[in-house]
C-alpha positions as CSV (number, residue, x, y, z in Angstrom):
1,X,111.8,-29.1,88.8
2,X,113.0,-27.5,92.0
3,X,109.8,-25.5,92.8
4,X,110.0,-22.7,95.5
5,X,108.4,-23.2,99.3
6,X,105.4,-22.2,98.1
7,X,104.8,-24.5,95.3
8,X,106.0,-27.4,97.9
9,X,103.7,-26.1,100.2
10,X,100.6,-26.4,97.5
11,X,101.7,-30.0,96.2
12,X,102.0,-31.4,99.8
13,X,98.3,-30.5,100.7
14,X,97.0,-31.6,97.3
15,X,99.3,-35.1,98.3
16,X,97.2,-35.2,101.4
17,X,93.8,-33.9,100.0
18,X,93.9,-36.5,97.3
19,X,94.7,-39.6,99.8
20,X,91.6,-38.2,101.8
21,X,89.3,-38.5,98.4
22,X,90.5,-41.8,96.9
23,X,90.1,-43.6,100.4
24,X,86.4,-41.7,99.6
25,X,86.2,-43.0,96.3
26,X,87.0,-46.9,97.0
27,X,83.5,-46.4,99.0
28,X,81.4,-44.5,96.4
29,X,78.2,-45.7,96.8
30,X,78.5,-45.1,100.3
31,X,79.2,-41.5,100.6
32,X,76.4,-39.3,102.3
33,X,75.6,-36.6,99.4
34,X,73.4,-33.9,99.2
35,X,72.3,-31.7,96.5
36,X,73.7,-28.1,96.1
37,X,71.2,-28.0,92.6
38,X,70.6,-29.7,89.5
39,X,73.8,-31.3,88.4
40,X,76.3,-30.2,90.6
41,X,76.3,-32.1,93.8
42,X,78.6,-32.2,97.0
43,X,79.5,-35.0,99.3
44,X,81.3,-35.5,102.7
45,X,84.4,-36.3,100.4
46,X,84.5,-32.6,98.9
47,X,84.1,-31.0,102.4
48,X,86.6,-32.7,103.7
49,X,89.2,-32.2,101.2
50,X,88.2,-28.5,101.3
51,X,89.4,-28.6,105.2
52,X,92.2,-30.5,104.7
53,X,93.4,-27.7,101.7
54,X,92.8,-24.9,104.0
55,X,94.3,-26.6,107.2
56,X,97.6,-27.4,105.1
57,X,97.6,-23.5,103.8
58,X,96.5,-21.4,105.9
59,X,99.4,-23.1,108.9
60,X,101.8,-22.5,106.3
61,X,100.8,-19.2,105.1
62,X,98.7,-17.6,107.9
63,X,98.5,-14.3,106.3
64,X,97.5,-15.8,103.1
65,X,93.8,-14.7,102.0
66,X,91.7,-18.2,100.8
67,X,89.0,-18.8,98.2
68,X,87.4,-22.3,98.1
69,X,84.9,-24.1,96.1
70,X,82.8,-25.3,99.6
71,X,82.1,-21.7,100.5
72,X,84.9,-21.0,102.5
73,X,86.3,-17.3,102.1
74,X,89.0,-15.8,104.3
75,X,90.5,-12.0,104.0
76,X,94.1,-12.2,104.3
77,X,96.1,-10.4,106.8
78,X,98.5,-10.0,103.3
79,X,96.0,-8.2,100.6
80,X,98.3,-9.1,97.7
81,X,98.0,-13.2,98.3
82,X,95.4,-15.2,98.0
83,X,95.2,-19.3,97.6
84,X,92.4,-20.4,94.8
85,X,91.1,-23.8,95.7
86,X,88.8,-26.5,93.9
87,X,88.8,-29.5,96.8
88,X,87.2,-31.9,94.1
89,X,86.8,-31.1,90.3
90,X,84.6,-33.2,88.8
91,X,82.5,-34.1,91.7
92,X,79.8,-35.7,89.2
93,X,82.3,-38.2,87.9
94,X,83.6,-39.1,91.8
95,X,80.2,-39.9,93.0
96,X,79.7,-42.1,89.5
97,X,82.9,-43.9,90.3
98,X,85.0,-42.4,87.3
99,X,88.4,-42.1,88.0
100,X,88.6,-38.4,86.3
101,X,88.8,-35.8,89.1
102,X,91.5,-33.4,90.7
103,X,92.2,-30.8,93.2
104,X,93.3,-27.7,91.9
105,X,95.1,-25.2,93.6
106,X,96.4,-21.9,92.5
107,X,98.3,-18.8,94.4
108,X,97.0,-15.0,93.3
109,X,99.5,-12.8,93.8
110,X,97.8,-8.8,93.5
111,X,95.2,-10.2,91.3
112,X,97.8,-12.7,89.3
113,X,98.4,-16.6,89.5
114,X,101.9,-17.0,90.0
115,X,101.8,-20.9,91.1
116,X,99.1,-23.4,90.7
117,X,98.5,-27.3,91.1
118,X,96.3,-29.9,89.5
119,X,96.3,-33.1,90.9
120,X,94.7,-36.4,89.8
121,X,94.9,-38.8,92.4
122,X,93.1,-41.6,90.9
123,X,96.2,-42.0,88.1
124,X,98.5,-40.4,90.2
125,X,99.5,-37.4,88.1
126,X,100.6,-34.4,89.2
127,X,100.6,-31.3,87.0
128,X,102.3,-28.2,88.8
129,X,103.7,-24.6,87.4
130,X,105.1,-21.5,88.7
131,X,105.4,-18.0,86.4
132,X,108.5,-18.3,84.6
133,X,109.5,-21.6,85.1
134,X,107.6,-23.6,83.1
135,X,105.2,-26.0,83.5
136,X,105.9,-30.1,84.7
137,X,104.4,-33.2,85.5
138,X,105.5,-35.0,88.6
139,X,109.2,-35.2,89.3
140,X,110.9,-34.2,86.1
141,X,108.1,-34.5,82.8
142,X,108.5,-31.1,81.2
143,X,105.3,-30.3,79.8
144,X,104.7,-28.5,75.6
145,X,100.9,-27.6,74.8
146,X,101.2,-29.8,71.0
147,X,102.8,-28.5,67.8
148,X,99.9,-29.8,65.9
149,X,98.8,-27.1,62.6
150,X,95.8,-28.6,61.4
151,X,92.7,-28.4,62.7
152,X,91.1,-31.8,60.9
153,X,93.8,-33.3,63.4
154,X,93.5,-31.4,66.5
155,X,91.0,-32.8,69.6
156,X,89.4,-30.1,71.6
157,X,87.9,-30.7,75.0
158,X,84.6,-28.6,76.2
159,X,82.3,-28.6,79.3
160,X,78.5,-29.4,77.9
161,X,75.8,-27.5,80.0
162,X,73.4,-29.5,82.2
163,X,70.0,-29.7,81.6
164,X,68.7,-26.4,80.9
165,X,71.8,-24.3,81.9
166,X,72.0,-20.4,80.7
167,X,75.1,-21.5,78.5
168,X,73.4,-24.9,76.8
169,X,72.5,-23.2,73.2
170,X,75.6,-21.2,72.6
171,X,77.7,-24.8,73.4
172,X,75.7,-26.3,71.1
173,X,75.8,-24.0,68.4
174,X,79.7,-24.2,69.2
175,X,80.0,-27.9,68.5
176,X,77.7,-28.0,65.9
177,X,80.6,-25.1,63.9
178,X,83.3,-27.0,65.5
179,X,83.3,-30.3,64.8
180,X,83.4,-30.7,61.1
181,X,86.3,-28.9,61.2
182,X,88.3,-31.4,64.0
183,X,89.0,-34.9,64.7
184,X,87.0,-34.8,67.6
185,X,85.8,-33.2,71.1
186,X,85.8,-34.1,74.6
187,X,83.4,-33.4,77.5
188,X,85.1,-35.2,80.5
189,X,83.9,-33.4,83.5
190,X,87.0,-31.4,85.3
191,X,88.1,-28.0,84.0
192,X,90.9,-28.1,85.9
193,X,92.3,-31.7,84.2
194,X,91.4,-30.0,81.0
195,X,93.3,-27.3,81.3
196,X,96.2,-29.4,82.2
197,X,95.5,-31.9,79.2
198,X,96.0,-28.9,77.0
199,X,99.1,-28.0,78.6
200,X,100.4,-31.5,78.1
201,X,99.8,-31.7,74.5
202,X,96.5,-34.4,75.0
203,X,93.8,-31.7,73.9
204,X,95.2,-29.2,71.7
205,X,92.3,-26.9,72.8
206,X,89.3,-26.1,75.6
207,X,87.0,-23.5,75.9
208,X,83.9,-23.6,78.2
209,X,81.2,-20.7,79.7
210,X,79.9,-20.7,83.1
211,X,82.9,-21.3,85.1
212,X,84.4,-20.0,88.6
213,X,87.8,-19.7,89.6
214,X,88.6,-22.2,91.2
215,X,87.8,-24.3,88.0
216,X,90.5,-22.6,86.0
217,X,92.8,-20.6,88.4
218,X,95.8,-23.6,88.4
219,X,94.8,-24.4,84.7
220,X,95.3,-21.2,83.2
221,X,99.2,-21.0,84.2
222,X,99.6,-24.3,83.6
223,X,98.7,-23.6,79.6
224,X,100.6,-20.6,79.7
225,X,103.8,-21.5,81.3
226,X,103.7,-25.1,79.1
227,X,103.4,-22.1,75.8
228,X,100.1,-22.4,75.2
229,X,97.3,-18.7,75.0
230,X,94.2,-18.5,77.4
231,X,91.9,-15.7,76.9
232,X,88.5,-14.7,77.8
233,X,85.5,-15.9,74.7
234,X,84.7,-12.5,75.0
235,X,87.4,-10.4,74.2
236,X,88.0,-7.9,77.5
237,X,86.7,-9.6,79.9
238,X,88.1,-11.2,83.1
239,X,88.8,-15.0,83.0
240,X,88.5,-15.8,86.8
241,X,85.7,-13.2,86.9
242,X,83.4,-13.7,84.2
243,X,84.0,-17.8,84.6
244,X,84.6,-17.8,80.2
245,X,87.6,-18.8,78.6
246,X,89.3,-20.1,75.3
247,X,92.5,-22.4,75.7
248,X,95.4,-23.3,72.8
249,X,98.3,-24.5,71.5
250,X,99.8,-21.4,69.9
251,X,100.0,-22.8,66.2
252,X,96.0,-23.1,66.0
253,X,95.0,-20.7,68.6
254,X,93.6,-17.9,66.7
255,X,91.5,-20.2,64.4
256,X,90.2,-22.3,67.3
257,X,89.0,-19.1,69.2
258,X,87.5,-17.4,66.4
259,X,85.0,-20.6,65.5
260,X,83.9,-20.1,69.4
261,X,83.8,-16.1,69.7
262,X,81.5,-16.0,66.1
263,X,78.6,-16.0,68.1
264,X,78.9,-13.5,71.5
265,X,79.0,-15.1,74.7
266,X,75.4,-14.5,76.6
């Protein structure tokens, strides 16, 4: 797909933010981490990617507002635009040495995606979209969320709370309705990548609590413009917000959802 200067603009720094991590990565164990709290830790890797992102941007798009996963917050000159960034999703699996991990970045246009990236360095895949014209992998891979119908043969993808994190018992009480009904579920450690799985057809659906933005700012419009739904588990609320969402394939969307939103979110 011919994307516009913006979209270049967004693949190009997630290009150079994923070289930065996977020289990183081929030297795991020795990476100087610290730790932000239980589970959820950040290394020298993630930093730097973050300042790479927001070099790349912000000299492309000075007047662009930015929101990153490190910390970094910058008011725009422009109000309306804002870049969404996740330097390193799935930190927990870079710092094991899994190759499952992506930046993520998305453009907000007055309070909107209208263009977002997930990239997986590690395999090489680049998953991009823009409103309206669809939703791609690399140079020319259109991408469908799957035409599957039944649920016994659907595979749905999930975050599972740490230790003893707020959302832990409604998860649980979400697999334990879910998975007789399915072929199986997923808890792989990136939002982002499974948002973009959905969109490719892999998962045929993902829902997880206790998210932030960045997470799920790229991944929503990449389900959406691939034809798939994305809504809030609680009906009315605001995805990038609230941090809660539900992700589908049309066909079995409403049945998925409903399994997750029988108990209220907390």
């Amino acid at each position: 797909m011919q994307g516009s200067a913006n979209l270049n603009i967004m693949i190009k720094a997630a290009r150079k933010a994923g070289r930065s991590l996977v020289k990183d990565f081929r030297e795991v164990e020795n990476l100087q981490v610290s730790a932000k709290g239980p589970g959820d830790f950040v290394s020298r890797a993630d930093r730097a990617a973050e300042e790479i992102l927001k070099t790349e941007l912000m000299s492309a798009r000075p007047n662009y507002g930015f929101l990153g996963e490190e910390g970094t917050s910058i008011e725009g000159k422009d109000p309306t635009r804002r870049w969404i960034v996740d330097p390193l999703d799935g930190t927990t699996n870079f710092l094991h040495g899994m190759p499952h991990w992506a930046v993520s970045i998305a453009l907000e246009h007055k309070g909107e995606i209208v263009a977002g990236v997930v990239f997986d360095p590690a395999k090489d895949e680049m998953f991009y979209a823009e409103k309206g014209a669809g939703c791609w992998l690399n140079d020319s891979q259109r991408l469908r969320v799957s035409g599957r119908t039944q649920m016994i043969e659907c595979v749905f993808a999930t975050g599972v709370p740490f230790g003893g994190a707020k959302y832990l018992p409604a998860t649980l009480q979400d697999l334990a309705r879910l998975m007789p009904q399915v072929a199986g579920v997923r808890r792989w450690g990136s939002a982002a990548l499974d948002l973009a799985y959905v969109a490719a057809g892999r998962y045929d659906g993902y829902w997880e609590r206790g998210l932030n933005a960045w997470d799920i700012a790229a991944g929503i419009l990449l389900v959406r413009e691939a034809g798939g739904l994305v809504a809030p588990i609680r009906e009315g609320q605001d995805m990038l917000e609230d941090g809660q969402v539900v992700a589908g394939a049309g066909a079995i969307f409403d049945r998925f959802a409903g399994i997750i939103r029988e108990r209220p979110a907390a």
